[in-house]
C-alpha positions as CSV (number, residue, x, y, z in Angstrom):
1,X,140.4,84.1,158.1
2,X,137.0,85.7,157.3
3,X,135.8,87.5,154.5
4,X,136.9,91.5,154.8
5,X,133.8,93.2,152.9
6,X,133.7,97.1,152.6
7,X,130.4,98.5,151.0
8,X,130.2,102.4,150.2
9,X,126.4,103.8,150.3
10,X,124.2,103.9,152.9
11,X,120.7,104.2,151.1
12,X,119.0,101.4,149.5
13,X,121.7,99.0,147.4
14,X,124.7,99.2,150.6
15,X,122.2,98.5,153.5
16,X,120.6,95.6,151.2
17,X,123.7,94.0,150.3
18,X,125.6,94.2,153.2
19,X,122.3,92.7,155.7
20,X,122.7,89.9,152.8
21,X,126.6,89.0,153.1
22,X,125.7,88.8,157.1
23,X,122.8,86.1,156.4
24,X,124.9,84.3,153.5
25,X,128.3,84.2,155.4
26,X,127.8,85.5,159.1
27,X,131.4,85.1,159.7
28,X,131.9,88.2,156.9
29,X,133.5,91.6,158.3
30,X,131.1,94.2,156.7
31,X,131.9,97.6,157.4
32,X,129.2,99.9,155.3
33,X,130.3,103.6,154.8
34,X,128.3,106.6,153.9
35,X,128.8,110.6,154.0
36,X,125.1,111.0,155.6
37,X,124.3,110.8,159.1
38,X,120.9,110.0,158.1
39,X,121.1,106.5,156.3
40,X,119.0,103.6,155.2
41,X,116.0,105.6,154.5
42,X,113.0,105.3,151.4
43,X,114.1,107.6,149.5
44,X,110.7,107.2,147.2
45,X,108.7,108.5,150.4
46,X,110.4,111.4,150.3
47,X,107.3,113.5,148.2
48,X,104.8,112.1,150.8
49,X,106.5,112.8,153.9
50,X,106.6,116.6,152.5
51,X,102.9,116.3,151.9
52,X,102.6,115.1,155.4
53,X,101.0,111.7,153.9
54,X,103.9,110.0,156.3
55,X,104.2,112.3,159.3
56,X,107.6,112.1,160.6
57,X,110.7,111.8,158.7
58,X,112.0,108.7,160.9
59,X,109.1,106.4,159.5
60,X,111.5,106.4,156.2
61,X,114.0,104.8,158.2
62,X,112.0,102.4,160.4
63,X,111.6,98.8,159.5
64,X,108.5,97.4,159.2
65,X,108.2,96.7,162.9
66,X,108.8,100.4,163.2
67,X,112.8,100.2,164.5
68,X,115.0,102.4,162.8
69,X,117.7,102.0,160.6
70,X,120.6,103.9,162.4
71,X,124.5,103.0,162.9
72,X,123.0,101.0,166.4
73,X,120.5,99.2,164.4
74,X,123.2,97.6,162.2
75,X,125.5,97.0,164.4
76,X,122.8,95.2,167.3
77,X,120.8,93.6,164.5
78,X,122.8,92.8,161.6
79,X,126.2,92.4,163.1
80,X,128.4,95.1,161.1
81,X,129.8,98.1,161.7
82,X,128.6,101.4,159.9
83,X,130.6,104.7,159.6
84,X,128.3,107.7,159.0
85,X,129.3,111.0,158.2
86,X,132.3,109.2,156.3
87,X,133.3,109.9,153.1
88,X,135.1,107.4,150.6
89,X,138.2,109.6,148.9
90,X,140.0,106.8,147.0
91,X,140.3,103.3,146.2
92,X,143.7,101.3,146.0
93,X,142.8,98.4,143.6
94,X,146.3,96.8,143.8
95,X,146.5,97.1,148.0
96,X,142.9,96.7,148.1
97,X,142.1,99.2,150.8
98,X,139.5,102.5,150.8
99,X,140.5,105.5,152.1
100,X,137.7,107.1,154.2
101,X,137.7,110.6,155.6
102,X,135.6,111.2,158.9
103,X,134.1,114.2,159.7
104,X,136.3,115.8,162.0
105,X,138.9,114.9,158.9
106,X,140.7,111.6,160.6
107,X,141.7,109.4,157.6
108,X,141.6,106.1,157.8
109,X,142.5,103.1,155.1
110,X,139.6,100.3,155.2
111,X,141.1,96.8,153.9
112,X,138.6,94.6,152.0
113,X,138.7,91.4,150.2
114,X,135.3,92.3,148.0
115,X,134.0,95.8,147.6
116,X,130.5,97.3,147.1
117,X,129.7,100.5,145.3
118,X,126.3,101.8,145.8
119,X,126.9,105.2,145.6
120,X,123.9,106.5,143.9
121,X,123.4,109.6,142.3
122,X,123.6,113.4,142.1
123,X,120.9,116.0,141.2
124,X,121.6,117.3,137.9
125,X,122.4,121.0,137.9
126,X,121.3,123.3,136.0
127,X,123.7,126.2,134.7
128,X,121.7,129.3,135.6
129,X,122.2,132.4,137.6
130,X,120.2,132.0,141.1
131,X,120.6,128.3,141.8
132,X,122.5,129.2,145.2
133,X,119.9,131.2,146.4
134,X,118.1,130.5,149.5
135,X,114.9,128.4,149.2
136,X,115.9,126.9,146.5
137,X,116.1,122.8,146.6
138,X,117.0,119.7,145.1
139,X,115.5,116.9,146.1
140,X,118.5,114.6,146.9
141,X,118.6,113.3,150.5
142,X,116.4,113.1,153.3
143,X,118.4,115.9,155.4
144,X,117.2,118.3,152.4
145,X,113.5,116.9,152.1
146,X,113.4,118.1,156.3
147,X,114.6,121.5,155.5
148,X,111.9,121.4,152.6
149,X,109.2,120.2,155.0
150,X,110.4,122.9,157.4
151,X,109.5,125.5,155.0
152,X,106.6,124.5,153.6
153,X,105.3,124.2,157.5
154,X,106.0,127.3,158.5
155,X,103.5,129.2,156.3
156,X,106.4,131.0,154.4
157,X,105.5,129.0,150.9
158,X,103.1,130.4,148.7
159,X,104.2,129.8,145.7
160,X,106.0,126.6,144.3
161,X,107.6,126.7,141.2
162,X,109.0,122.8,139.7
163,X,111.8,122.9,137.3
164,X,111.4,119.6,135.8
165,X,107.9,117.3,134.6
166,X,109.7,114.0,135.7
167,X,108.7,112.1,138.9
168,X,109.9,113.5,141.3
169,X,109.2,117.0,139.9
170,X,105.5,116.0,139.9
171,X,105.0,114.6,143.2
172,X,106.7,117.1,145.0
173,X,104.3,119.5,142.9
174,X,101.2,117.1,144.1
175,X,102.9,117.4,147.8
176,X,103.0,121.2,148.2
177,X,99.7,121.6,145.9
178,X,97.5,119.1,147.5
179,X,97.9,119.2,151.2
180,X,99.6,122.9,151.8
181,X,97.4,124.8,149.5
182,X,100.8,126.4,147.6
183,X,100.6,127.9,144.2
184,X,102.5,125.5,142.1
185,X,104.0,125.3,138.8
186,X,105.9,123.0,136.8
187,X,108.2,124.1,134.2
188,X,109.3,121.5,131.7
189,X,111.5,122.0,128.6
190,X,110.4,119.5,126.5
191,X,106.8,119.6,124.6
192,X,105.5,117.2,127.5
193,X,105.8,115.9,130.9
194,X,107.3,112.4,131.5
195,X,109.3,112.9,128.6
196,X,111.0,109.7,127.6
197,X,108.1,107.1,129.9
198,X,104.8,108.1,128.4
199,X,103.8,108.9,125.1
200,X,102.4,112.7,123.9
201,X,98.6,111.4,124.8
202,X,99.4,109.6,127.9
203,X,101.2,112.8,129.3
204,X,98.1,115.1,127.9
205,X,95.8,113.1,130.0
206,X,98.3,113.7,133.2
207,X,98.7,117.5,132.7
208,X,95.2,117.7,132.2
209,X,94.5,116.3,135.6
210,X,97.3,118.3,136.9
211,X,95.6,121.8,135.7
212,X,92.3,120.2,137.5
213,X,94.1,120.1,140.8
214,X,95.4,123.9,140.5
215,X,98.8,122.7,139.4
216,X,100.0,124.7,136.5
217,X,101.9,122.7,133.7
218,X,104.0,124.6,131.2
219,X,105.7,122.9,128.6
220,X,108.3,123.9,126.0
221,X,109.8,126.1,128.5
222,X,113.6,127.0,129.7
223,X,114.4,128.5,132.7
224,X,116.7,130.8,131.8
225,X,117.5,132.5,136.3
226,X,116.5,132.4,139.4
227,X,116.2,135.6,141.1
228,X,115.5,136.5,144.5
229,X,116.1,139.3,147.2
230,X,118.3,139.2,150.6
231,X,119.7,136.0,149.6
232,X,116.5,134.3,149.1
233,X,114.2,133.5,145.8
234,X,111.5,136.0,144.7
235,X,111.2,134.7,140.8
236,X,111.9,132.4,138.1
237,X,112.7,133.8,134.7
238,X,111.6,131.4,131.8
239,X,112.2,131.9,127.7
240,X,108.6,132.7,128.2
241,X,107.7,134.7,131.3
242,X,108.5,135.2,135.0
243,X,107.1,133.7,137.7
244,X,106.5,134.4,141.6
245,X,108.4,131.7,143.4
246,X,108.9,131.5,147.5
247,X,110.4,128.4,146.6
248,X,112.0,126.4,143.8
249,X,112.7,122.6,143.4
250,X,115.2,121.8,140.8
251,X,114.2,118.3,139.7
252,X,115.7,118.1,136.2
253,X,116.7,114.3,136.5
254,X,120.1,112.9,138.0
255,X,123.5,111.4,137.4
256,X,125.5,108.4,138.7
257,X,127.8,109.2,141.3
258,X,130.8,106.9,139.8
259,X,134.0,109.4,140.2
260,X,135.4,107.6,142.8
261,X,135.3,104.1,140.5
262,X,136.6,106.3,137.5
263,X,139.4,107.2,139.7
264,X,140.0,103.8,140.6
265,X,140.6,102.9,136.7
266,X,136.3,101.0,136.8
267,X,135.1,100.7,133.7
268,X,132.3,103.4,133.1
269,X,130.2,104.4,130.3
270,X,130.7,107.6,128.1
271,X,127.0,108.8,129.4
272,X,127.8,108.0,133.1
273,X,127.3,105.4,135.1
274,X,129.8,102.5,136.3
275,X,129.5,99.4,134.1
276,X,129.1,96.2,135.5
277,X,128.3,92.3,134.5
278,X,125.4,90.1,135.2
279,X,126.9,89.0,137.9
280,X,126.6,92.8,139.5
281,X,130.8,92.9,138.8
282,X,132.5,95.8,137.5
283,X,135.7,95.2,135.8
284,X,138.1,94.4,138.8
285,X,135.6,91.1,139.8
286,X,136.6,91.7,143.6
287,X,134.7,94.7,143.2
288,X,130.6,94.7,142.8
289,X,128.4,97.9,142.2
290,X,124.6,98.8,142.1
291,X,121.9,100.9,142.3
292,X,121.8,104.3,140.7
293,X,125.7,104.6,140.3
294,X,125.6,101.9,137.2
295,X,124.2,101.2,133.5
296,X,122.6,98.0,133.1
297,X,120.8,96.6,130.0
298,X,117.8,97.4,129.1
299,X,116.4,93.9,128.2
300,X,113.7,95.3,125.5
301,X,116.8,97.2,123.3
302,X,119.5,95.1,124.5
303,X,121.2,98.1,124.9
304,X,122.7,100.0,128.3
305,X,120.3,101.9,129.8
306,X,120.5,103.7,133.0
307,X,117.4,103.2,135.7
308,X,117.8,104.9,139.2
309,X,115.0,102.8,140.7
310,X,114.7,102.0,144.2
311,X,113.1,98.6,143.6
312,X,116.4,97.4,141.2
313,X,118.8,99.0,144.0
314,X,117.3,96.6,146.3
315,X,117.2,93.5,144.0
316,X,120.9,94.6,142.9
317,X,121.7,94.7,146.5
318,X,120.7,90.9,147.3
319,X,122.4,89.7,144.2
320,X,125.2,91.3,145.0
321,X,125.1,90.0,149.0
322,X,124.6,86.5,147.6
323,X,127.9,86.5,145.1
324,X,129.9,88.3,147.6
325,X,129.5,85.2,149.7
326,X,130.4,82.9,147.4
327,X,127.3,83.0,144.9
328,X,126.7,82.7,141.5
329,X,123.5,84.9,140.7
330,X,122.7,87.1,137.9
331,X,120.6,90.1,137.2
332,X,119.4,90.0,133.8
333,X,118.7,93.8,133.2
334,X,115.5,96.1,133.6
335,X,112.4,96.9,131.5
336,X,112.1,100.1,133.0
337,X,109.1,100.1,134.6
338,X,107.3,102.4,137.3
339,X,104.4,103.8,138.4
340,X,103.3,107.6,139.9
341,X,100.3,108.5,141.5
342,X,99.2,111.9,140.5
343,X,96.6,113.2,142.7
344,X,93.4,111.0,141.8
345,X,95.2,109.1,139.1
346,X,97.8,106.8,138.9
347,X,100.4,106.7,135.5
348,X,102.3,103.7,134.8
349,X,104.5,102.2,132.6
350,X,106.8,99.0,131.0
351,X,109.4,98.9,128.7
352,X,109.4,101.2,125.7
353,X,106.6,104.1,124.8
354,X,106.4,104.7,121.2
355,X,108.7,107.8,120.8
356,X,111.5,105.8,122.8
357,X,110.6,102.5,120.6
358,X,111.0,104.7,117.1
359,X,114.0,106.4,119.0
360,X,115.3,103.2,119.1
361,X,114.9,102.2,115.7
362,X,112.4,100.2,115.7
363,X,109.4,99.9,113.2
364,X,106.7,100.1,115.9
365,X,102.7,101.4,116.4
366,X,100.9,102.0,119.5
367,X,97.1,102.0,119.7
368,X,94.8,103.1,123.0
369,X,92.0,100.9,124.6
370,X,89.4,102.0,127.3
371,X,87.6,99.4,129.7
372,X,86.4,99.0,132.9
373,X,89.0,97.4,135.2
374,X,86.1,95.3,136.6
375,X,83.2,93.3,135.2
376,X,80.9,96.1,133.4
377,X,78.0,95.0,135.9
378,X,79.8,95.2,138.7
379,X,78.8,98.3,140.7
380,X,82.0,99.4,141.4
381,X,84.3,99.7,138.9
382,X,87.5,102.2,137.0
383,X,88.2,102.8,133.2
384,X,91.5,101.7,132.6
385,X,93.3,103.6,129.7
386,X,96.5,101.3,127.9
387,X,98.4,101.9,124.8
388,X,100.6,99.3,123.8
389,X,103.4,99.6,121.9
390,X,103.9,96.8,119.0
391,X,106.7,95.8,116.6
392,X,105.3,96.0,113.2
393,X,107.3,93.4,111.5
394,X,106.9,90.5,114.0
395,X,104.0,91.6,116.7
396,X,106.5,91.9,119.3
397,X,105.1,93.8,122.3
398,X,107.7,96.6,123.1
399,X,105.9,98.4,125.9
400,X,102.9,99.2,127.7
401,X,101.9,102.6,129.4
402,X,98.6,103.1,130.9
403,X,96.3,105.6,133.4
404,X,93.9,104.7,135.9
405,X,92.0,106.3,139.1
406,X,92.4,103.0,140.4
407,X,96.7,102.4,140.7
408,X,95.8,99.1,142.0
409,X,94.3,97.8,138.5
410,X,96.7,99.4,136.7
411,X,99.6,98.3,138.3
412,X,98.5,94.6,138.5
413,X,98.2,94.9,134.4
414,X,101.6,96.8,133.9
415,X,103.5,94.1,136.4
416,X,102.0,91.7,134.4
417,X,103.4,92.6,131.3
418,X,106.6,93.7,132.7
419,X,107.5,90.3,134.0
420,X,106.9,88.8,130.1
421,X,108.6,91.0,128.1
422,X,112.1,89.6,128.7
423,X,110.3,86.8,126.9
424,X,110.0,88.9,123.9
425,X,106.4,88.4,123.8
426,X,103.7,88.7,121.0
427,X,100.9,90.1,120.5
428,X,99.3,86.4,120.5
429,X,101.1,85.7,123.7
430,X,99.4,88.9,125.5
431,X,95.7,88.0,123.9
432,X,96.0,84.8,125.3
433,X,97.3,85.5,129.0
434,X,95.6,84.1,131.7
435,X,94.1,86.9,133.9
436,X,92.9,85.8,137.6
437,X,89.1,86.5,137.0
438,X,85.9,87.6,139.1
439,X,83.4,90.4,138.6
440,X,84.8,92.1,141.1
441,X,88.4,92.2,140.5
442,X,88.7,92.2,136.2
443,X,86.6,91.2,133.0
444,X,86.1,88.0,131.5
445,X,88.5,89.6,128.6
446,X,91.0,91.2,130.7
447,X,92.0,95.2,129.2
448,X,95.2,93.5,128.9
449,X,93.9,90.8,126.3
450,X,91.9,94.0,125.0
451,X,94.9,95.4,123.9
452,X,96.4,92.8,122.3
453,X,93.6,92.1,120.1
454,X,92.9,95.6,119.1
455,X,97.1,95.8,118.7
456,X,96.6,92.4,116.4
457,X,93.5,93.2,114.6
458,X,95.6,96.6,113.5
459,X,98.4,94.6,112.3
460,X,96.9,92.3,110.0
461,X,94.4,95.4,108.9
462,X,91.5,94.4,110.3
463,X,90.9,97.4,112.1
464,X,92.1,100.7,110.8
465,X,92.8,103.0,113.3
466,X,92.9,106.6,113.9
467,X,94.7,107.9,117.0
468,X,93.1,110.0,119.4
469,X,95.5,113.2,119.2
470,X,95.3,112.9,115.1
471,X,91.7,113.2,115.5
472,X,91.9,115.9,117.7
473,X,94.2,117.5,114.6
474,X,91.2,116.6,111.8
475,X,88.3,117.7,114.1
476,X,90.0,120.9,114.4
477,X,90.3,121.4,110.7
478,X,87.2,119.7,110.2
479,X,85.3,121.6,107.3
480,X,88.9,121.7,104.7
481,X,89.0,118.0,105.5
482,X,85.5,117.5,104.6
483,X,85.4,115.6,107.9
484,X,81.8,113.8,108.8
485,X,81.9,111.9,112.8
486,X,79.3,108.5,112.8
487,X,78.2,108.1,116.0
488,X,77.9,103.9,116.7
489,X,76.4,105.0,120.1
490,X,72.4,104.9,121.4
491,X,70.7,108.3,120.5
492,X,71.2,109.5,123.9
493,X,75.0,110.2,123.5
494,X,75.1,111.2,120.3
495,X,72.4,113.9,120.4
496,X,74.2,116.5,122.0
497,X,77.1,116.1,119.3
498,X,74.8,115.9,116.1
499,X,72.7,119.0,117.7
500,X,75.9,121.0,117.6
501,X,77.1,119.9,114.4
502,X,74.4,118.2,112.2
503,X,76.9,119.2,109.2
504,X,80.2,116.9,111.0
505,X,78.1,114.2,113.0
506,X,75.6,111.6,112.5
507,X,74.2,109.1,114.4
508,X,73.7,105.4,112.9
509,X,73.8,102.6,116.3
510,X,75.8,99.9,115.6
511,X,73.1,97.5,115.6
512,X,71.3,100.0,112.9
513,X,74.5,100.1,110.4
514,X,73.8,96.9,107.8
515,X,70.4,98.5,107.3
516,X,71.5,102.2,106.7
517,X,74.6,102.0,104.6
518,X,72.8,104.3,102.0
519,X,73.1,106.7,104.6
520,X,76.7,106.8,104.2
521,X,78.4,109.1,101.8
522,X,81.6,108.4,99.7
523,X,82.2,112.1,99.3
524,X,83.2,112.5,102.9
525,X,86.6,111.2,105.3
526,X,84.6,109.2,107.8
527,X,85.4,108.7,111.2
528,X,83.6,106.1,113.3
529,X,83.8,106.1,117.0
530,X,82.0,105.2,120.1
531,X,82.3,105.5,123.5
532,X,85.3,102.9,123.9
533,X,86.4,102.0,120.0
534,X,84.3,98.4,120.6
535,X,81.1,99.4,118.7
536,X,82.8,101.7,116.2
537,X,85.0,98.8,115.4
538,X,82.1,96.4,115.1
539,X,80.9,98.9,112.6
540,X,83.8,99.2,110.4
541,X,84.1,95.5,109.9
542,X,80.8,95.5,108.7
543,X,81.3,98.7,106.5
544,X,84.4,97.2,104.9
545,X,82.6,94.2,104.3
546,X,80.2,96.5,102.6
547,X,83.0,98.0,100.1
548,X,83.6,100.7,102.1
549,X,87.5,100.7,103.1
550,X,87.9,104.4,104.1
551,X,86.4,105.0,107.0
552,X,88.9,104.7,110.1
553,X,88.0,103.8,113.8
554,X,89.0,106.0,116.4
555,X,91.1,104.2,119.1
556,X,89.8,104.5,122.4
557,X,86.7,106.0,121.8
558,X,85.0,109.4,123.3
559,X,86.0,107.7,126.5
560,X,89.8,108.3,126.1
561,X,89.1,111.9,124.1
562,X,87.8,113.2,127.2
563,X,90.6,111.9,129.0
564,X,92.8,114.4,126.9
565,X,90.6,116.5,127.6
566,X,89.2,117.3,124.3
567,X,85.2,117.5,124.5
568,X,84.0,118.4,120.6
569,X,79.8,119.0,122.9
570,X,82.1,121.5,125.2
571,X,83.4,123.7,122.7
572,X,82.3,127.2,122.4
């Protein structure tokens, strides 16, 4: 008798695991179940098919020899039966059936020896007056990203407003800014966008280059309504102001859809989210779940953490395929890692940033580098901006966020250090990584070895560092802090500075430093910098060598200042 397999969630996890029980077992019934008619689809495009980066809606469906994913597509191709526009009510553990409800509202009762639930999530709502109102969105499913595109295509939209500064939030704000032309503004309540992914400098550098490209960021904000006229939105009222809105996207993050394994008597966490084993089994073993409807660990905390990821749905989904058909394989957790591309830049992280990793508990530091993603000869090349984040005690790498025009070289360095730190990896083990090298692709020292090194020599006090925003903090109360800048640079970029303030900044080259340490005065907080933190570095060595152990080096350089966009030759 063959294997009766039942799989609720059409997306990304059901469609992966059920096209994996057919290849495992082909002799396995698999009916697949979902409330959509449209299923199957990349949900992730969903912010570039508003843009009109992909131009029709059914490339999110089609394969990559362009057929698409419908009910016929299944059935022709893979060999099971799909049920759109059918919604799971209940599950009957002890008889081990479903009970689906069509559309025209027939009921019928699915038997199954295994179950998968890939369910996903929900778009978290917000309790304000005004959400009901007309032009105003979530960004859920791809039915509603068509009504969205609809709108924005008509020449109806001139205003945007964002509630939320998480990914989706921000590239639905890059889709209406960049290619529409729409007014648009992001309204986040915390102090800073990417809250809980990027640390406070990381995200100044994003809503800096957001502001460049006409999208307006406004942090520490609460919507408080939503107001509109005939039925349709007009405004949105913040703790703060009002602003003019044709349309609203309510992006405040989202939450697993595990009611109906609640119901059923699964195991779920306290926080949402169904609870399952390695092995992708919740509690009842006949039944597997996966995707954005479950916790899994988070393998840098060891604690569960909840990731709605399309690229874990998808490697849930095969796991699950595989045990369902007799299998024994495991999905060790997530590191939490993604990547956004935000306009000309591209953000990206791995594992914890350094308010998460002190959230956490741990005793952790982060420092910022800046180099070229390529050979600095090579005619073409990026700055790469990392911080990592380090374990005090033991060196442990914790995580690793970064920015970069180029996504490529970033993402190659943040997948790199996302596949090691299961591993628990040092600070030693990241120095001494082997990097793939050429002048055209990376450096002799990769940015990544960079890191580590400037992360080590901080550790053992080599190197004493000063942040870039906590400079930003002196600077600004420069004269009651007795503040004086030494410029390690060539004469050429430190002229403007010193011109402006001969009383705050002085110029002695690296290569000029053993000679003119008279020059230096012990009355004074000294900050050494450079372009990058290399030469400035070089400098303090030599300093502290000298007897002189106050001066601190400031991490990153003038290279990752500007970045925040703090420019001290700018200022009025």
């Amino acid at each position: 008798m063959s294997l009766k397999v039942v799989v609720i969630g059409g997306v990304a996890l059901g469609p992966k695991a059920a096209c994996r029980i057919k290849r495992v077992a082909p002799d396995a019934e698999v009916t697949l179940v979902d409330a959509s008619k449209l299923i199957s689809y990349g949900g992730c495009g969903i912010p570039y098919y508003v843009s009109g980066d992909v131009s029709d809606h059914q490339q999110l469906q089609e394969t990559s020899f362009h057929m698409v994913r419908d009910e016929q597509f299944f059935q022709d191709c893979k060999d099971f039966k799909v049920m759109t526009e059918t919604r799971a009510l209940s599950i009957d553990r002890k008889a081990k059936t479903v009970l689906v409800q069509a559309k025209d509202g027939t009921q019928t009762t699915l038997p199954y020896d295994k179950l998968v639930l890939g369910m996903g999530s929900t778009p978290r709502k917000l309790p304000i007056p005004g959400r009901e109102l007309g032009n105003v969105f979530t960004v859920s499913t791809l039915g509603e990203a068509i009504r969205i595109k609809e709108q924005v295509a008509s020449g109806s939209v001139g205003s945007a407003v964002i509630v939320g500064g998480g990914f989706i939030g921000l590239e639905m704000a890059e889709s209406f800014a960049d290619m529409w032309g729409i007014e648009t503004t992001v309204i986040e309540v915390a102090d800073q966008i990417m809250p809980g992914f990027m640390s406070k400098a990381m995200a100044t550098i994003a809503e800096k280059h957001l502001a460049e490209n006409d999208v307006t960021v406004h942090t520490s904000e609460m919507v408080q309504a939503i107001e509109g006229e005939d039925g349709k939105v007009t405004r949105v009222v913040t703790n703060k102001r009002t602003i003019d809105a044709d349309l609203v996207i309510l992006a405040v993050g989202v939450v697993p859809n595990d009611s109906l394994a609640r119901e059923a008597g699964l195991s779920c966490s306290e926080r949402g989210g169904i609870i399952v084993s390695k092995t992708m089994q919740t509690s009842d073993p006949d039944v597997y779940a996966g995707g954005d409807c479950v916790v899994i660990e988070n393998i840098v905390t060891g604690k569960l953490g909840y990731y709605p990821l399309g690229s874990l749905a998808n490697s849930q989904g095969r796991i699950i395929g595989t045990n369902v058909a007799g299998g024994r394989e495991t999905f060790d957790g997530a590191v939490g890692t993604f990547i956004i591309k935000l306009f000309d830049f591209a953000f990206s992280g791995t594992g914890l940033s350094l308010p998460v990793a002190l959230r956490e508990g741990f005793d952790a530091f982060s420092t910022h580098v800046i180099m070229s993603d390529h050979s600095h000869f090579y005619p073409k090349r990026d700055m790469v901006s990392l911080e990592i984040v380090v374990e005090h005690r033991s060196g442990r790498v914790l995580g690793l966020q970064g920015a970069c025009q180029n996504g490529d070289s970033l993402k190659g360095r943040i997948d790199t250090m996302a596949a090691i730190l299961k591993f628990r990896p040092t600070l030693r083990d990241v120095s001494s990584l082997e990097m793939a090298y050429a002048p055209p692709f990376g450096s002799a020292m990769d940015v990544l070895n960079a890191a580590a090194n400037t992360a080590e020599n901080i550790l053992v006090g080599r190197n004493v560092p000063l942040q870039p925003v906590e400079f930003a903090k002196l600077w600004e109360n420069r004269v009651n802090e007795n503040l004086l800048c030494i410029d390690t640079r060539e004469w050429g970029n430190a002229e403007p500075f010193v011109t402006k303030y001969p009383e705050f900044w002085k110029n002695i080259p690296q290569g000029q430093i053993r000679g003119r340490l008279d020059e230096i005065p012990k009355d004074k907080k000294i900050v050494l910098l450079c372009n990058t933190g290399g030469r400035s570095y070089e400098s303090q060595v030599i300093l502290r060598h000298a007897g002189f152990l106050e001066p601190v080096n400031l991490q990153g350089g003038m290279g990752f200042i500007k970045q925040l966009g703090f420019d001290p030759s700018q200022e009025d």
